[in-house]
PDB file of N, CA, C and O in Angstrom, chain B, residues numbered from 101:
ATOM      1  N   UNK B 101       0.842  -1.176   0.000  1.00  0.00           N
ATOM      2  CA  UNK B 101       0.000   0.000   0.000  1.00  0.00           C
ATOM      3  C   UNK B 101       0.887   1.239   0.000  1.00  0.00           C
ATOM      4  O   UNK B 101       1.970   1.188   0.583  1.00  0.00           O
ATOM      5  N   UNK B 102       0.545   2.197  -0.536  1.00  0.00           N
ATOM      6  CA  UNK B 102       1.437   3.429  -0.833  1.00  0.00           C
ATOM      7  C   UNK B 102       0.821   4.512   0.554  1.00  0.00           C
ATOM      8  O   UNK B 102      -0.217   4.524   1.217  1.00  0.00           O
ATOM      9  N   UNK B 103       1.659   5.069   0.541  1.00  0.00           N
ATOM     10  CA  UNK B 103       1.449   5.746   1.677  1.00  0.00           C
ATOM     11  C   UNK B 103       0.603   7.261   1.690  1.00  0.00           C
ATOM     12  O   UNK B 103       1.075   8.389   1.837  1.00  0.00           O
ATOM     13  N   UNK B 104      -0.698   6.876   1.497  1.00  0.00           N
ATOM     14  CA  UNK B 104      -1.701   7.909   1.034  1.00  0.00           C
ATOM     15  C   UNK B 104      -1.547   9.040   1.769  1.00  0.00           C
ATOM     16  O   UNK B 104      -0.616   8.863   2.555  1.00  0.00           O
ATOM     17  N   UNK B 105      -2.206  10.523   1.923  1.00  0.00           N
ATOM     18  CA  UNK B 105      -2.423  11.405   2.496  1.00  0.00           C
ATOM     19  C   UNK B 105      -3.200  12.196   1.768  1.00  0.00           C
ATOM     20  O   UNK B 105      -3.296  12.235   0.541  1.00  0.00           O
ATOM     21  N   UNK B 106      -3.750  12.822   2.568  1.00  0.00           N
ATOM     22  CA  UNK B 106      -5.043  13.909   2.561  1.00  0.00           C
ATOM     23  C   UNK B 106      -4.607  15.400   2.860  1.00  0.00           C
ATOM     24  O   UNK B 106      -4.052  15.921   3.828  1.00  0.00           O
ATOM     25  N   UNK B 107      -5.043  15.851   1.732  1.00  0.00           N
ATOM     26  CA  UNK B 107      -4.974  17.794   2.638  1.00  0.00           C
ATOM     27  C   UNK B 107      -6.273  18.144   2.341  1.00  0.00           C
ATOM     28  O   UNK B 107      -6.999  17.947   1.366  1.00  0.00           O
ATOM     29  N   UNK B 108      -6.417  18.755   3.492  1.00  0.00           N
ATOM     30  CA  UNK B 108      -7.784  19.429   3.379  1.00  0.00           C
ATOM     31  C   UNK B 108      -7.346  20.656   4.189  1.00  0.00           C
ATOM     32  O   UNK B 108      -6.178  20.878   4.508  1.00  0.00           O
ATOM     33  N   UNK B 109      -8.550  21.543   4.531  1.00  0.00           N
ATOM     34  CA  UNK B 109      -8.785  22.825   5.537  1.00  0.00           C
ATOM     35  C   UNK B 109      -9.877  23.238   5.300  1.00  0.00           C
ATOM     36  O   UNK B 109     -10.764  22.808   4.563  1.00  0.00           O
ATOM     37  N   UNK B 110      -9.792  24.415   6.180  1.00  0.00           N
ATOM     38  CA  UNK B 110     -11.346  25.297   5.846  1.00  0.00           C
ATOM     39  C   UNK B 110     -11.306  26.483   7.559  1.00  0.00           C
ATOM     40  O   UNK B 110     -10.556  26.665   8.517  1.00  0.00           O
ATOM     41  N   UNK B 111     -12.189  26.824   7.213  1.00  0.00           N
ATOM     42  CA  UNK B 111     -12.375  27.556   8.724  1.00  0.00           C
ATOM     43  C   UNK B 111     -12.180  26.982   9.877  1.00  0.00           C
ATOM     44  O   UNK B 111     -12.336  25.762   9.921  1.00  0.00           O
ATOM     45  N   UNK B 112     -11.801  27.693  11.076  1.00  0.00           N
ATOM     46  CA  UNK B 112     -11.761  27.183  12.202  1.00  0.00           C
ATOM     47  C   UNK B 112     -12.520  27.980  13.232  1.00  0.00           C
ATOM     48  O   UNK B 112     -12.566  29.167  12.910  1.00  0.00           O
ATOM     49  N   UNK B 113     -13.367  27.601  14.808  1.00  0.00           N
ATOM     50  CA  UNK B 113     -13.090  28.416  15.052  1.00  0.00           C
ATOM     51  C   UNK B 113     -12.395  29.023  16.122  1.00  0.00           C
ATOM     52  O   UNK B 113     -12.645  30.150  16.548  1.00  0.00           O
ATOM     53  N   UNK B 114     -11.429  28.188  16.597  1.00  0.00           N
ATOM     54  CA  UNK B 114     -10.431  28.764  16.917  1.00  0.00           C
ATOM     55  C   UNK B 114      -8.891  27.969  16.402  1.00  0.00           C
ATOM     56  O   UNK B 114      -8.440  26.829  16.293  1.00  0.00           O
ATOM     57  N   UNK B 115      -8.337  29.794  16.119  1.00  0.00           N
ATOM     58  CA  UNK B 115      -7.014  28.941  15.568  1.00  0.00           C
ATOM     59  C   UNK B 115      -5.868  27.949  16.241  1.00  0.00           C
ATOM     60  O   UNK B 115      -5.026  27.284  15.639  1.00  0.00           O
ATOM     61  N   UNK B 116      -6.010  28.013  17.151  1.00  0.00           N
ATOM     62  CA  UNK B 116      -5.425  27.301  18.192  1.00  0.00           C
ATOM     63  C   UNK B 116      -6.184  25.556  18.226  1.00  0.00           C
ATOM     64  O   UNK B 116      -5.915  24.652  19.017  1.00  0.00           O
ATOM     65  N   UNK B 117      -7.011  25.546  17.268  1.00  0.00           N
ATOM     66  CA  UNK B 117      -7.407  23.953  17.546  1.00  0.00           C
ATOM     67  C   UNK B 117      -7.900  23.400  15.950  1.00  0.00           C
ATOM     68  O   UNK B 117      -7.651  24.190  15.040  1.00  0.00           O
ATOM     69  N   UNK B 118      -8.328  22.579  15.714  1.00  0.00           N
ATOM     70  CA  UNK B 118      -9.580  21.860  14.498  1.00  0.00           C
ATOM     71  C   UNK B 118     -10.682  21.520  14.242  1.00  0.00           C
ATOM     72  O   UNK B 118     -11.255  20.649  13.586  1.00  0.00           O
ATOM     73  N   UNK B 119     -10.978  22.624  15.074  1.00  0.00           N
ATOM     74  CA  UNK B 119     -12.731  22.474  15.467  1.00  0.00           C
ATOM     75  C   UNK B 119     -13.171  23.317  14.239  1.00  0.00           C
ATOM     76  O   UNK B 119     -13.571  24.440  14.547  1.00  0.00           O
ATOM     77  N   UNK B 120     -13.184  22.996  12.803  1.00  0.00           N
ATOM     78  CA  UNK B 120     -13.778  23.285  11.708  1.00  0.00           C
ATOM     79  C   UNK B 120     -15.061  23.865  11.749  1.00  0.00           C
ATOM     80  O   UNK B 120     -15.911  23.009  11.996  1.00  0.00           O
ATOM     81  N   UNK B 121     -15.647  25.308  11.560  1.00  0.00           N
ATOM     82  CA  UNK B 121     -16.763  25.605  12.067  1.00  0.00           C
ATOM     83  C   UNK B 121     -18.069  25.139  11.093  1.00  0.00           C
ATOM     84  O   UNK B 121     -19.167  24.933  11.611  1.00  0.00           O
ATOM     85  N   UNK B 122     -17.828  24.977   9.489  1.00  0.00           N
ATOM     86  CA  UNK B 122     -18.459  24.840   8.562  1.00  0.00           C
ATOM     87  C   UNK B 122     -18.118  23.510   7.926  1.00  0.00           C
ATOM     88  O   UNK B 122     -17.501  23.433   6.864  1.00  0.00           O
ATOM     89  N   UNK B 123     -18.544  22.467   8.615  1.00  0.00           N
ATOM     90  CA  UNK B 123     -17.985  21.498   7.681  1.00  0.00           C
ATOM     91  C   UNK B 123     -18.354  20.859   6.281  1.00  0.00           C
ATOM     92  O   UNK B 123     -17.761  19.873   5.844  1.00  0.00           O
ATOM     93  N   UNK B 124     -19.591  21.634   5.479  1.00  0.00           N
ATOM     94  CA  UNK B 124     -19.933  21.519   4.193  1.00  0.00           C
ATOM     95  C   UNK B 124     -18.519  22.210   3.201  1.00  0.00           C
ATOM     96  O   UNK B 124     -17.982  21.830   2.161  1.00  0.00           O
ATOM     97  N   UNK B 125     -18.266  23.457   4.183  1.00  0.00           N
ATOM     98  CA  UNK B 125     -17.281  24.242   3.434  1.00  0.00           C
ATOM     99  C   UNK B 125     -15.861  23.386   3.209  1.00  0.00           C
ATOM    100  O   UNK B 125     -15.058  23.985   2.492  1.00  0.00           O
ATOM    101  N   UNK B 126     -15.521  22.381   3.591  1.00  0.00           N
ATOM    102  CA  UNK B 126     -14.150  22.147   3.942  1.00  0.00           C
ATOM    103  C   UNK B 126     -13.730  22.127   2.316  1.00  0.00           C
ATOM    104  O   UNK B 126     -14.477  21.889   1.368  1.00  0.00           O
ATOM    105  N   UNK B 127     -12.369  22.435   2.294  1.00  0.00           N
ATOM    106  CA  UNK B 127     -11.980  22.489   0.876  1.00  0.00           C
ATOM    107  C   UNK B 127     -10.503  21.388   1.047  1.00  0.00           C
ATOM    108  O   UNK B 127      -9.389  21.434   1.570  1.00  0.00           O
ATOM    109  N   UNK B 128     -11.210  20.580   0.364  1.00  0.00           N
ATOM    110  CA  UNK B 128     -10.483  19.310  -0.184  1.00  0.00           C
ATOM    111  C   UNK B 128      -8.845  19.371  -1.760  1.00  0.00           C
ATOM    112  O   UNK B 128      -8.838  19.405  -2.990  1.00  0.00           O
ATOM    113  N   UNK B 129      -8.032  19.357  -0.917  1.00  0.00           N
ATOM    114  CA  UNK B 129      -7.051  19.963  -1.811  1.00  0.00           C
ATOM    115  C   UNK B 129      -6.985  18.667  -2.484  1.00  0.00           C
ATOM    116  O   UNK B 129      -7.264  18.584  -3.680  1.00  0.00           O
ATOM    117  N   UNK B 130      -6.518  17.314  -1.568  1.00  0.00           N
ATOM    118  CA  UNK B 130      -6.555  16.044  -2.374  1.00  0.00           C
ATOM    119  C   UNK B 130      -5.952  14.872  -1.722  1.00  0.00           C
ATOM    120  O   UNK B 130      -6.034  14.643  -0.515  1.00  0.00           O
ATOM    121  N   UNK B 131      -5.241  14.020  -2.730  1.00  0.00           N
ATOM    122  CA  UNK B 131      -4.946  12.462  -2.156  1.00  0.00           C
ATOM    123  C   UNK B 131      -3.651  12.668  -2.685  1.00  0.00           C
ATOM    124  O   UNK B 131      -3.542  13.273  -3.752  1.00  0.00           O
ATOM    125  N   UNK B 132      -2.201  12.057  -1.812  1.00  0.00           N
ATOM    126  CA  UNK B 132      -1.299  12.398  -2.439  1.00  0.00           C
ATOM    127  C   UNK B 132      -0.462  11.210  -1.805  1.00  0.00           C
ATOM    128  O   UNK B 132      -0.500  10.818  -0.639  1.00  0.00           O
ATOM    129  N   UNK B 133       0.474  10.624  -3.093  1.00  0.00           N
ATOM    130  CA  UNK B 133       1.206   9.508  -2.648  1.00  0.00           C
ATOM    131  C   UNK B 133       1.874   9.348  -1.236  1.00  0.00           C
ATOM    132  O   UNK B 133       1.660   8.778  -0.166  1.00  0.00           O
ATOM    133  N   UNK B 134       2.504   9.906  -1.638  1.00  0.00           N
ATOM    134  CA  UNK B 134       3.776  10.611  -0.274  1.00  0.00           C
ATOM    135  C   UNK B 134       3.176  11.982   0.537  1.00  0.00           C
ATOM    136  O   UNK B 134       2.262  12.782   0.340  1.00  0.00           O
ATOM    137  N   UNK B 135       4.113  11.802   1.450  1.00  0.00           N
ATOM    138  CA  UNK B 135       4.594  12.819   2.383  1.00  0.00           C
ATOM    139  C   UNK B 135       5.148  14.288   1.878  1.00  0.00           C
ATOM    140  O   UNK B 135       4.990  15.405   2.371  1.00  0.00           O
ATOM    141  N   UNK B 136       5.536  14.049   1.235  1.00  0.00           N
ATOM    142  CA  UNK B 136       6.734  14.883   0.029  1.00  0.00           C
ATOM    143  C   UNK B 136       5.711  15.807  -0.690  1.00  0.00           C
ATOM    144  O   UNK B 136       5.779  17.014  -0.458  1.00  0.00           O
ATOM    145  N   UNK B 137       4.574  15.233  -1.724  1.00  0.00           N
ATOM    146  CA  UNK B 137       3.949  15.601  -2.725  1.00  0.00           C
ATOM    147  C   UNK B 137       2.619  16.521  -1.230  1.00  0.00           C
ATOM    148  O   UNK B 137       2.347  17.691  -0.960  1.00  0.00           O
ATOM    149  N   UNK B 138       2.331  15.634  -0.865  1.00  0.00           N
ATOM    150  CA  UNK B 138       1.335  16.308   0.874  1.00  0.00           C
ATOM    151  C   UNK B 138       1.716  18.084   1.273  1.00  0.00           C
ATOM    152  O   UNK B 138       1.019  19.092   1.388  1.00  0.00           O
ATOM    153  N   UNK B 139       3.172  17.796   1.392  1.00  0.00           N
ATOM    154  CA  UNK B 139       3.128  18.600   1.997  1.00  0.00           C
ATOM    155  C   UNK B 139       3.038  20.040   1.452  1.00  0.00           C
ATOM    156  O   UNK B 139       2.555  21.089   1.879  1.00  0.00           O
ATOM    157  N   UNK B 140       3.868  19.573   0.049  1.00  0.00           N
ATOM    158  CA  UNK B 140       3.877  20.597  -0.917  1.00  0.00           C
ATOM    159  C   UNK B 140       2.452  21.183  -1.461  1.00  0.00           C
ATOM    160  O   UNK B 140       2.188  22.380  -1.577  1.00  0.00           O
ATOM    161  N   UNK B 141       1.745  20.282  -1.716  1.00  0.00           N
ATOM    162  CA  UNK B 141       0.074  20.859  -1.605  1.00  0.00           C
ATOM    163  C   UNK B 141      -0.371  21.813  -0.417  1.00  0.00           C
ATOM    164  O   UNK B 141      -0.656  23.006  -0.523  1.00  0.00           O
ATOM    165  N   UNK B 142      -0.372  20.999   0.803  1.00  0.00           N
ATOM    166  CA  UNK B 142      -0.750  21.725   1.933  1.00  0.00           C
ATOM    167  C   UNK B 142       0.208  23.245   1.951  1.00  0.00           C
ATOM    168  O   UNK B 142      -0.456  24.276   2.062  1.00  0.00           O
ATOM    169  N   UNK B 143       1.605  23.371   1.854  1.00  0.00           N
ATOM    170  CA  UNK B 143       2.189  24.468   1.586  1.00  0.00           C
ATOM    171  C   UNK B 143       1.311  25.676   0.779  1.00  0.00           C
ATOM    172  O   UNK B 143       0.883  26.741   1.224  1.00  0.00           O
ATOM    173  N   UNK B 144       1.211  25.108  -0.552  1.00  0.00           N
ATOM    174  CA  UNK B 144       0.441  26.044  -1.379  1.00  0.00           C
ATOM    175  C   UNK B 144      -0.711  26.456  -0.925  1.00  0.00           C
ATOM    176  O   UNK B 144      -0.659  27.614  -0.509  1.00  0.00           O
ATOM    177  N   UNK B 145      -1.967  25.837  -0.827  1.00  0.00           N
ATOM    178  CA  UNK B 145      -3.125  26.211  -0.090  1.00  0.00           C
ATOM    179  C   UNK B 145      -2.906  26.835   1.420  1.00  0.00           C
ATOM    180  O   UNK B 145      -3.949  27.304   1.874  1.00  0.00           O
ATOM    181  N   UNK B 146      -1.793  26.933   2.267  1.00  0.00           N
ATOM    182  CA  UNK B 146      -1.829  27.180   3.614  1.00  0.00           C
ATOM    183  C   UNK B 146      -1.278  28.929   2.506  1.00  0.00           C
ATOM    184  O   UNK B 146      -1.613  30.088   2.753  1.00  0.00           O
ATOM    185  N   UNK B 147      -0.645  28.562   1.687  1.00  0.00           N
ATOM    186  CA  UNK B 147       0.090  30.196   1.397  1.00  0.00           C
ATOM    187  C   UNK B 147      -1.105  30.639   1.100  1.00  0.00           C
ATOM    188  O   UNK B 147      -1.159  31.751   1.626  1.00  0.00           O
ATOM    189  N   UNK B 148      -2.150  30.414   0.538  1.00  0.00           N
ATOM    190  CA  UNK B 148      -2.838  31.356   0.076  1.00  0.00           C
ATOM    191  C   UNK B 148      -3.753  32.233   0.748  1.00  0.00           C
ATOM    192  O   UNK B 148      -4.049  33.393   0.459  1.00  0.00           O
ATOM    193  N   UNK B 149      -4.246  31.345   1.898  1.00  0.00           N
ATOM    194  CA  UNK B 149      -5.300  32.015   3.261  1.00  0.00           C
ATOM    195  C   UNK B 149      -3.965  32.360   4.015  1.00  0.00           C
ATOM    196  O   UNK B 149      -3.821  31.615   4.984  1.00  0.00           O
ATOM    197  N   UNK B 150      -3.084  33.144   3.879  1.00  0.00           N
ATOM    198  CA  UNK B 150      -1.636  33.303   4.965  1.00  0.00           C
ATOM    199  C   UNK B 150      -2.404  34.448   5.799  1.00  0.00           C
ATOM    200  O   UNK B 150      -2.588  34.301   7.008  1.00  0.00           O
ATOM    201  N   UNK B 151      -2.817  35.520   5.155  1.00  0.00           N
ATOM    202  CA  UNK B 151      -3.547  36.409   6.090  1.00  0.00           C
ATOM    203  C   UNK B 151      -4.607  36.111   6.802  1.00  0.00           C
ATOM    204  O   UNK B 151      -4.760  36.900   7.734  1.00  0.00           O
ATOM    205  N   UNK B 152      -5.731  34.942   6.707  1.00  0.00           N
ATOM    206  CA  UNK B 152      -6.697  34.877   7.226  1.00  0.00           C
ATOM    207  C   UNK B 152      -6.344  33.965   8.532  1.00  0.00           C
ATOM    208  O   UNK B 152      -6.221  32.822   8.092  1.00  0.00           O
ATOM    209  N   UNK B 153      -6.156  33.958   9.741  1.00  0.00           N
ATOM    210  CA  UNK B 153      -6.105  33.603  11.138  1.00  0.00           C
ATOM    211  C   UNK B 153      -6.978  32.824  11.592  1.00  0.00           C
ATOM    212  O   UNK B 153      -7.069  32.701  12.813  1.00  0.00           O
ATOM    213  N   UNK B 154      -8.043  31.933  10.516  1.00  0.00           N
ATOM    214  CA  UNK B 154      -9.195  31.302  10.786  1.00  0.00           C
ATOM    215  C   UNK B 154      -9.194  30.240  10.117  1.00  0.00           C
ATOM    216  O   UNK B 154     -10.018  29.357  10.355  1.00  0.00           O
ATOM    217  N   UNK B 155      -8.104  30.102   8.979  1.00  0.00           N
ATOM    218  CA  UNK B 155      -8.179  29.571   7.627  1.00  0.00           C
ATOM    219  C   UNK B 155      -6.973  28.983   8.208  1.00  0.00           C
ATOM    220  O   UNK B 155      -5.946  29.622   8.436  1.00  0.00           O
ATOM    221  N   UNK B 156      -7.204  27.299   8.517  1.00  0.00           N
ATOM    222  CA  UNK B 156      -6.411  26.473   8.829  1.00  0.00           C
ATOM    223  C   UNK B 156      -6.198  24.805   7.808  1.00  0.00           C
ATOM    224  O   UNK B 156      -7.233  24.193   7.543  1.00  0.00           O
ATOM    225  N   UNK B 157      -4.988  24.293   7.383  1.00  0.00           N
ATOM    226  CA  UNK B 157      -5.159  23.283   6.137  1.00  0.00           C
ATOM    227  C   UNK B 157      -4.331  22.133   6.959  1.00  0.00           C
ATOM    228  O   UNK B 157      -3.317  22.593   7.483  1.00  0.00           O
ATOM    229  N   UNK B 158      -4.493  21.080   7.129  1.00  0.00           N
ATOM    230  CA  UNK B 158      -3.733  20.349   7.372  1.00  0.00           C
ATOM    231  C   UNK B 158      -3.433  18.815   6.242  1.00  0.00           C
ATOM    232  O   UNK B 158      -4.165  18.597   5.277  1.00  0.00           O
ATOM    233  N   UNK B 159      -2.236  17.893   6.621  1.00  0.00           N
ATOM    234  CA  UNK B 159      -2.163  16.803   6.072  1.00  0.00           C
ATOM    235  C   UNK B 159      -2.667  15.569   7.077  1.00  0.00           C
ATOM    236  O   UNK B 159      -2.461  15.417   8.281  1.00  0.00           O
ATOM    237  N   UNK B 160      -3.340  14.818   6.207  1.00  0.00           N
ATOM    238  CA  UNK B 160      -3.620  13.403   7.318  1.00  0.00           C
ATOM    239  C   UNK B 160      -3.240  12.386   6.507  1.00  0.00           C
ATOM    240  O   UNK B 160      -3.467  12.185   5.314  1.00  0.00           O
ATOM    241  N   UNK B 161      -2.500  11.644   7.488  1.00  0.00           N
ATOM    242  CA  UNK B 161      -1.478  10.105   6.835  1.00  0.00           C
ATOM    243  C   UNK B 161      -2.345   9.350   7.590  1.00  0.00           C
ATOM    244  O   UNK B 161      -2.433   8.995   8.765  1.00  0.00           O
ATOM    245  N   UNK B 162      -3.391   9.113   5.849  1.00  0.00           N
ATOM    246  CA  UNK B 162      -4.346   7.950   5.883  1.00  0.00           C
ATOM    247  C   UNK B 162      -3.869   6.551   6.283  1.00  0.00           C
ATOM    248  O   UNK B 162      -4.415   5.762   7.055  1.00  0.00           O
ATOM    249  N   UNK B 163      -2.608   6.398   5.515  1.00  0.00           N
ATOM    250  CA  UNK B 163      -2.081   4.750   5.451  1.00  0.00           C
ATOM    251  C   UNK B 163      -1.851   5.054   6.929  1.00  0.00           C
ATOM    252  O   UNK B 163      -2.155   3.942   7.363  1.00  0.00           O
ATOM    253  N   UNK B 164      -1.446   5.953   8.302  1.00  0.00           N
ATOM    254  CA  UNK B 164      -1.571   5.602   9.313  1.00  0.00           C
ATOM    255  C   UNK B 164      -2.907   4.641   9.968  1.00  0.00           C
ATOM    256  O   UNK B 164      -2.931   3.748  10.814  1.00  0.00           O
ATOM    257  N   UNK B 165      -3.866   5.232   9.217  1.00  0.00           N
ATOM    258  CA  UNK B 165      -5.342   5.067  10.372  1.00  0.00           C
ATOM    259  C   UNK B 165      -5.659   4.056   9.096  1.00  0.00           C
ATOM    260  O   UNK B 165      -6.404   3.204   9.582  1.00  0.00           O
ATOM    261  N   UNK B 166      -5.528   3.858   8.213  1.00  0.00           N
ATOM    262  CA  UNK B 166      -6.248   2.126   7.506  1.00  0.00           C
ATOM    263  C   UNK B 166      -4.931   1.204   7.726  1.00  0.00           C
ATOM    264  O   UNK B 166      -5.197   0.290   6.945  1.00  0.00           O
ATOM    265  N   UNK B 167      -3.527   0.830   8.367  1.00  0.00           N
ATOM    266  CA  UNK B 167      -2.958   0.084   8.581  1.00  0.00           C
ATOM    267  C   UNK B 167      -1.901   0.591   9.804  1.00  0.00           C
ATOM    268  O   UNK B 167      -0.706   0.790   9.586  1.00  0.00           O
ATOM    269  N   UNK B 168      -2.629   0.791  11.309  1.00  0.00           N
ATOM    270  CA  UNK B 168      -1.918   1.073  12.417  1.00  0.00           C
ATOM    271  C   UNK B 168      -0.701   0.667  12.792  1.00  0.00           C
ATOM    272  O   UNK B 168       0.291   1.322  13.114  1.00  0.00           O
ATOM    273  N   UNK B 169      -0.962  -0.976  12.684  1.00  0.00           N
ATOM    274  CA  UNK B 169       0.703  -1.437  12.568  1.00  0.00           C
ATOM    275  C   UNK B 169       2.049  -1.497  12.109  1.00  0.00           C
ATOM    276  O   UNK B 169       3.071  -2.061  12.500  1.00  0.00           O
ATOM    277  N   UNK B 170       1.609  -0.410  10.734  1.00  0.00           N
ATOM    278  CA  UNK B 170       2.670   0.004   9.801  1.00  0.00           C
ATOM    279  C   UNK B 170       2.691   0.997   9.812  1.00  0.00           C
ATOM    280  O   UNK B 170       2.390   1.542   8.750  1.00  0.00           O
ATOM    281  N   UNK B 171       3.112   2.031  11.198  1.00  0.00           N
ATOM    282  CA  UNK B 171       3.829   2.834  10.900  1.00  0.00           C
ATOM    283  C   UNK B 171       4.880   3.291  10.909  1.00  0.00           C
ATOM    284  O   UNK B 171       5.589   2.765  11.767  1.00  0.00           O
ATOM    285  N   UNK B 172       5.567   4.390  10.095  1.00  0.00           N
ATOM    286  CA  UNK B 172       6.808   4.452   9.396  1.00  0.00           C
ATOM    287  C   UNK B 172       7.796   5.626  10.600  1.00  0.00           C
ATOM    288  O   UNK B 172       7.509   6.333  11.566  1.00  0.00           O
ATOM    289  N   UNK B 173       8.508   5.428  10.158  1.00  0.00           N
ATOM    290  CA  UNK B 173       9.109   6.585  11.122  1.00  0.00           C
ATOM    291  C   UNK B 173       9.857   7.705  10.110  1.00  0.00           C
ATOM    292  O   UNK B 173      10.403   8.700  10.587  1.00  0.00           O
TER     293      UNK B 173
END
């Protein structure tokens, strides 16, 4: 299995946590092999809301949570 990941974001409402206030809104950047290709997505979309203090994007390493026992270091 390749080592999937997710970026997403959207509003928060507070920036200090991931308590997403709108979750219809969430904006789905995508699915990305690696870590590498992840982050560089999440980079771009985090640059673009840089001024907004509400507008939070993160990566989630799917292949963590569909195969627990394999994780990588």
């Amino acid at each position: 299995m390749s080592n999937l990941h997710l970026v997403f974001g959207g509003r928060v409402n507070d920036p200090r946590t991931l308590d997403f206030a709108d979750l219809k809104s969430i904006d789905i950047v995508g699915m990305f092999p690696d870590y590498k290709t992840a982050e560089k997505a999440w980079r771009a979309a985090a640059q673009r809301t840089v001024d907004d203090a509400e507008m939070k994007y993160v990566v989630v390493h799917l292949h963590r949570l569909l195969q627990p026992d394999m994780i990588t270091r």
